[in-house]
C-alpha positions as CSV (number, residue, x, y, z in Angstrom):
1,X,-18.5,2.4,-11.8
2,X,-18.5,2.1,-7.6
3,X,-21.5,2.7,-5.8
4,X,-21.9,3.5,-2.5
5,X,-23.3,0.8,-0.7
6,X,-25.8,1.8,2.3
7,X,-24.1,0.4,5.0
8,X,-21.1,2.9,4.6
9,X,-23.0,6.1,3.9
10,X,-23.1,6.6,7.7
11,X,-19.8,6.4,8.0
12,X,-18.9,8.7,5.2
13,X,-20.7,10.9,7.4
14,X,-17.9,11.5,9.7
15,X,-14.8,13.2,9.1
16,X,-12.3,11.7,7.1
17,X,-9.4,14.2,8.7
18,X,-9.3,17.0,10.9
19,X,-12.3,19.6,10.9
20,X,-11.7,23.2,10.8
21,X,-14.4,25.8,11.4
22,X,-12.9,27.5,7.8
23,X,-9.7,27.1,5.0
24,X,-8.0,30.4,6.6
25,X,-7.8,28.4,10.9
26,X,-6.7,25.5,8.7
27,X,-3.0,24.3,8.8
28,X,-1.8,24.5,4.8
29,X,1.5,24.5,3.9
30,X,2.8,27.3,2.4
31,X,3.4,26.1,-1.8
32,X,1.2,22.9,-1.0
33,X,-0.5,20.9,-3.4
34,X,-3.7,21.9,-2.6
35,X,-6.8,19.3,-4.1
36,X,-10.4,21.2,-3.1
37,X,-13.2,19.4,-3.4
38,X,-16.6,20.9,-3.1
39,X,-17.9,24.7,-4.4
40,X,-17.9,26.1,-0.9
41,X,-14.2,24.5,0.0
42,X,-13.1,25.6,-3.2
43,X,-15.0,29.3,-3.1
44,X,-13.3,30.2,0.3
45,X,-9.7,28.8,-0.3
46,X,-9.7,31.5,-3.3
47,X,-11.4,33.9,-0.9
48,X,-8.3,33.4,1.1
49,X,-5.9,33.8,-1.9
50,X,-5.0,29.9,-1.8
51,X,-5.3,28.5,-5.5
52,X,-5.8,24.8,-6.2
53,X,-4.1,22.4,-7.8
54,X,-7.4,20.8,-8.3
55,X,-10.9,21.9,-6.9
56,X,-13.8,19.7,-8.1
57,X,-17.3,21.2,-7.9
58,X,-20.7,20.1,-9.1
59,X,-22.4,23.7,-8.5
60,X,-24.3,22.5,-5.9
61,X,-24.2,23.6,-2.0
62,X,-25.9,21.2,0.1
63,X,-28.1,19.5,-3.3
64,X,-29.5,23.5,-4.0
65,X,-27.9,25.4,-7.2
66,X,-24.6,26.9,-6.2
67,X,-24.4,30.7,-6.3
68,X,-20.7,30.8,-6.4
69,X,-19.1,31.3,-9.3
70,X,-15.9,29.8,-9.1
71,X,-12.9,31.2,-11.3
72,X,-9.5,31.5,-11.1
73,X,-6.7,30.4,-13.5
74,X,-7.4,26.8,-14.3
75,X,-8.1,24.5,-16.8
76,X,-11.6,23.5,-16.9
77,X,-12.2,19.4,-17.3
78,X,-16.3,18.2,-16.9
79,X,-17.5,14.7,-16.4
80,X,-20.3,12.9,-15.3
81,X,-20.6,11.1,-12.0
82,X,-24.2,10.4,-10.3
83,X,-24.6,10.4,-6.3
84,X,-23.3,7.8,-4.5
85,X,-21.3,6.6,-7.4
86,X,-17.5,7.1,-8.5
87,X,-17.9,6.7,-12.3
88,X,-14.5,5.3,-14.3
89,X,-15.0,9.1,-16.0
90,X,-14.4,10.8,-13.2
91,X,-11.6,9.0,-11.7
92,X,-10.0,9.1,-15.1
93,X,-10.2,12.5,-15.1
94,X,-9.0,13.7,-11.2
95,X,-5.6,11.3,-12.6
96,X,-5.5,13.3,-15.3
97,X,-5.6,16.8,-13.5
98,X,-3.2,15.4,-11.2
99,X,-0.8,14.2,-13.5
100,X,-0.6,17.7,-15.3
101,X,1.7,20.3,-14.2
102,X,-1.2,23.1,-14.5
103,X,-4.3,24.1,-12.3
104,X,-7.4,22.6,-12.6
105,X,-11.3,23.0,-12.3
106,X,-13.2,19.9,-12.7
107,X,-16.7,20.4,-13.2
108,X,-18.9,17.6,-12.1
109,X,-22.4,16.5,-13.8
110,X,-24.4,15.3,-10.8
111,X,-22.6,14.8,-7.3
112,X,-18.6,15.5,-6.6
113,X,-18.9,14.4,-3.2
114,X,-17.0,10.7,-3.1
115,X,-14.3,12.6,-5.5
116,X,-12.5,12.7,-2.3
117,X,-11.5,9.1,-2.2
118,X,-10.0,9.0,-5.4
119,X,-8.4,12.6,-4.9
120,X,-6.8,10.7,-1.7
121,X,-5.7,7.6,-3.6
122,X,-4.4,9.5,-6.7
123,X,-3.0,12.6,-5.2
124,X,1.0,13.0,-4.4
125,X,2.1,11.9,-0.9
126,X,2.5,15.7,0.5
127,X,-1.1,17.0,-1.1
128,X,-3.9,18.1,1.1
129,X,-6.9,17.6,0.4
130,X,-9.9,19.6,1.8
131,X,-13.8,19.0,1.4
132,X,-16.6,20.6,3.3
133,X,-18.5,19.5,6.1
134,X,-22.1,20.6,5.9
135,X,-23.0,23.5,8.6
136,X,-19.7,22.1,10.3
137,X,-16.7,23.3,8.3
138,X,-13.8,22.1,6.3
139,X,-12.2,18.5,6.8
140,X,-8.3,18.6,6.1
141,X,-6.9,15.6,5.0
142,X,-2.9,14.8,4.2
143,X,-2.9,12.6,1.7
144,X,0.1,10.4,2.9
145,X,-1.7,9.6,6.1
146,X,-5.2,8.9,4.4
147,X,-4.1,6.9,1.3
148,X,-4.4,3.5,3.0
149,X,-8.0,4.3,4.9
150,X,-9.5,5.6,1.3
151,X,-8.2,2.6,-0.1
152,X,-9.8,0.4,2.1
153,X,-13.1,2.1,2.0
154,X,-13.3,1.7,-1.7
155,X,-12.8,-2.2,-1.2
156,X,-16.2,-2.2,0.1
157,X,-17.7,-0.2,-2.5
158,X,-19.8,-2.1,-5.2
159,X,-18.3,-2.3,-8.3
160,X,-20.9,-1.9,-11.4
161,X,-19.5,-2.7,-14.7
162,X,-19.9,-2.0,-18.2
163,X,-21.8,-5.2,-18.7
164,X,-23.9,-4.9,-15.7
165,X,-22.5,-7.3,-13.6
166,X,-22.4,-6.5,-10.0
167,X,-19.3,-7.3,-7.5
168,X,-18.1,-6.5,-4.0
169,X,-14.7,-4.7,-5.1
């Protein structure tokens, strides 16, 4: 398991791409691989009539219950991943969405936030990858341009494992 250290939480506060004031002003390409992550992302990309590859939601907006109800035709994966963690579950599980040929809904138990830096890492070179911005809008990210930066971040995430052991990845 990775958990988010303190000193980069700050930074994981600022756009990771470009911000959009909504899915519809944002640039998609048409037939892209689209990976959503977040129930407000994900609730008006369908609104739009743009289907996922991936969205990954928790059910949550901004840490309240999530009013959305979020369906469309997908395969539905769960898994468990607390806040400010990336649990081996959940990364297992965005490769394995990824890897598939179908859609897929990934249902997160606890926070689905940091999914994005794994959807970065894992995702194919011409995916985009969108996540919400709290009362800001929706962050854009192409993959291809972003996979070195999410990689990097992760380095300084701490890795937790099995046995307890602590290190600096």
């Amino acid at each position: 398991m990775l958990i988010l250290p303190r000193r980069l939480r700050r930074k994981l506060k600022e756009p990771l791409g470009r911000l959009y004031p909504s899915p519809m002003e944002a640039p998609i390409p048409e037939g892209a691989f689209i990976i959503s992550v977040g129930d407000v992302t994900t609730h008006r990309l369908l609104q739009a009539g743009l289907k996922p590859r991936l969205a990954i939601i928790d059910n949550r907006v901004q840490r309240k219950a999530s009013n959305y109800k979020i369906r469309y035709d997908a395969k539905i994966l769960k898994c468990e991943n607390p806040p400010g963690t990336i649990t081996d579950e959940l990364w297992t599980t965005i490769k394995k969405a990824i890897k598939s040929g179908d859609n897929f809904l990934i249902i997160v138990d606890g926070e689905e936030d940091l999914a994005v830096l794994p959807s970065i890492i894992l995702a194919p070179a011409d995916a985009i990858i969108l996540y919400g911005q709290p009362n800001e809008g929706v962050v854009l990210i192409k993959a291809e341009k972003m996979k070195q930066k999410a990689e990097n971040i992760i380095r300084e995430f701490k890795e937790v494992r099995a046995d307890g052991d602590q290190n600096n990845r």
